[in-house]
C-alpha positions in Angstrom: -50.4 83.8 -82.1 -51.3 82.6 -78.8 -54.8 80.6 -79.0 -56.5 82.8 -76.3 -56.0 85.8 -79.1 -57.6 84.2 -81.7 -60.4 82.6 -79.3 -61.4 86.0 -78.6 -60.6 87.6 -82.4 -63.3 85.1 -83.7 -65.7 86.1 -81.1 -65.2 89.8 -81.2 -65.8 90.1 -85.3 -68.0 86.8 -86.3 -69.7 85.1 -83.5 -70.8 88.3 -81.4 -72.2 89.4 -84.4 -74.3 86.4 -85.6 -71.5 85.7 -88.1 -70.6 82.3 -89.4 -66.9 82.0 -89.6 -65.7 79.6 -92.2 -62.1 78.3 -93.1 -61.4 76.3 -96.1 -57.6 74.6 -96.8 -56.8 73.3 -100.2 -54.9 69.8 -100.7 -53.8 68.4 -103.8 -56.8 70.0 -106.1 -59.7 69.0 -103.2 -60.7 71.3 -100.2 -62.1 70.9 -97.2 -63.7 73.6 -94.9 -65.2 73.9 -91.8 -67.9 76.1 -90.2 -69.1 77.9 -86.8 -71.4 80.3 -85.2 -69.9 80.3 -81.9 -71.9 77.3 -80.2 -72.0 74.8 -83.0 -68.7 74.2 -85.6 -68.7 71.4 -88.3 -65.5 70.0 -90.3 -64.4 68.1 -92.8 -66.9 69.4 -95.0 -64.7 68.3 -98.9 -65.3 69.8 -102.2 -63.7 70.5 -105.4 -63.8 74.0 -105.6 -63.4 76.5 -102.7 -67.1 78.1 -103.0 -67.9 74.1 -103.0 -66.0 72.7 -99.8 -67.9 76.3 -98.2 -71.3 75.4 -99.3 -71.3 71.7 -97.8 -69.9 73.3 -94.8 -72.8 75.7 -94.4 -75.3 72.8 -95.4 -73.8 70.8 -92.2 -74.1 73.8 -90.3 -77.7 74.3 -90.8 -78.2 70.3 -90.2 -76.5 70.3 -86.8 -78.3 73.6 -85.7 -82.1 72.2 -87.1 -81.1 68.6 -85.2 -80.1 70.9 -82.0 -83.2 72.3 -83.0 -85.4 69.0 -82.3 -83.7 68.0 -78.7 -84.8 71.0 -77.1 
């Protein structure tokens, strides 16, 4: 799939609607997900389960937004 297709995928059903889009790969019994909004992504966000490697994810997310946040 060319990467201007999936550019405008993820806008069209997450990030135009205030959606957090998350993807999580397993590896050998550990995962690690990442996280965006549209404006703001974090990675390499590890955990043991799936629902884990998705909730440090989210928890980074909200970091990086409160420290955007705090500059402005």
């Amino acid at each position: 799939m060319p990467l201007w297709i999936r550019d405008f995928w993820d806008w069209f059903w997450y990030y135009r609607r205030g959606k957090i889009k998350f993807t999580v790969y397993g590896y050998e019994g550990n995962y690690e997900a990442s996280a965006g909004n549209g404006k703001t992504f974090v990675w390499h966000c590890y955990g043991n389960t799936p629902e884990a490697a998705k909730e440090m994810a989210l928890f980074k997310l909200k970091q990086a937004l409160e420290e955007m946040q705090k500059e402005h």
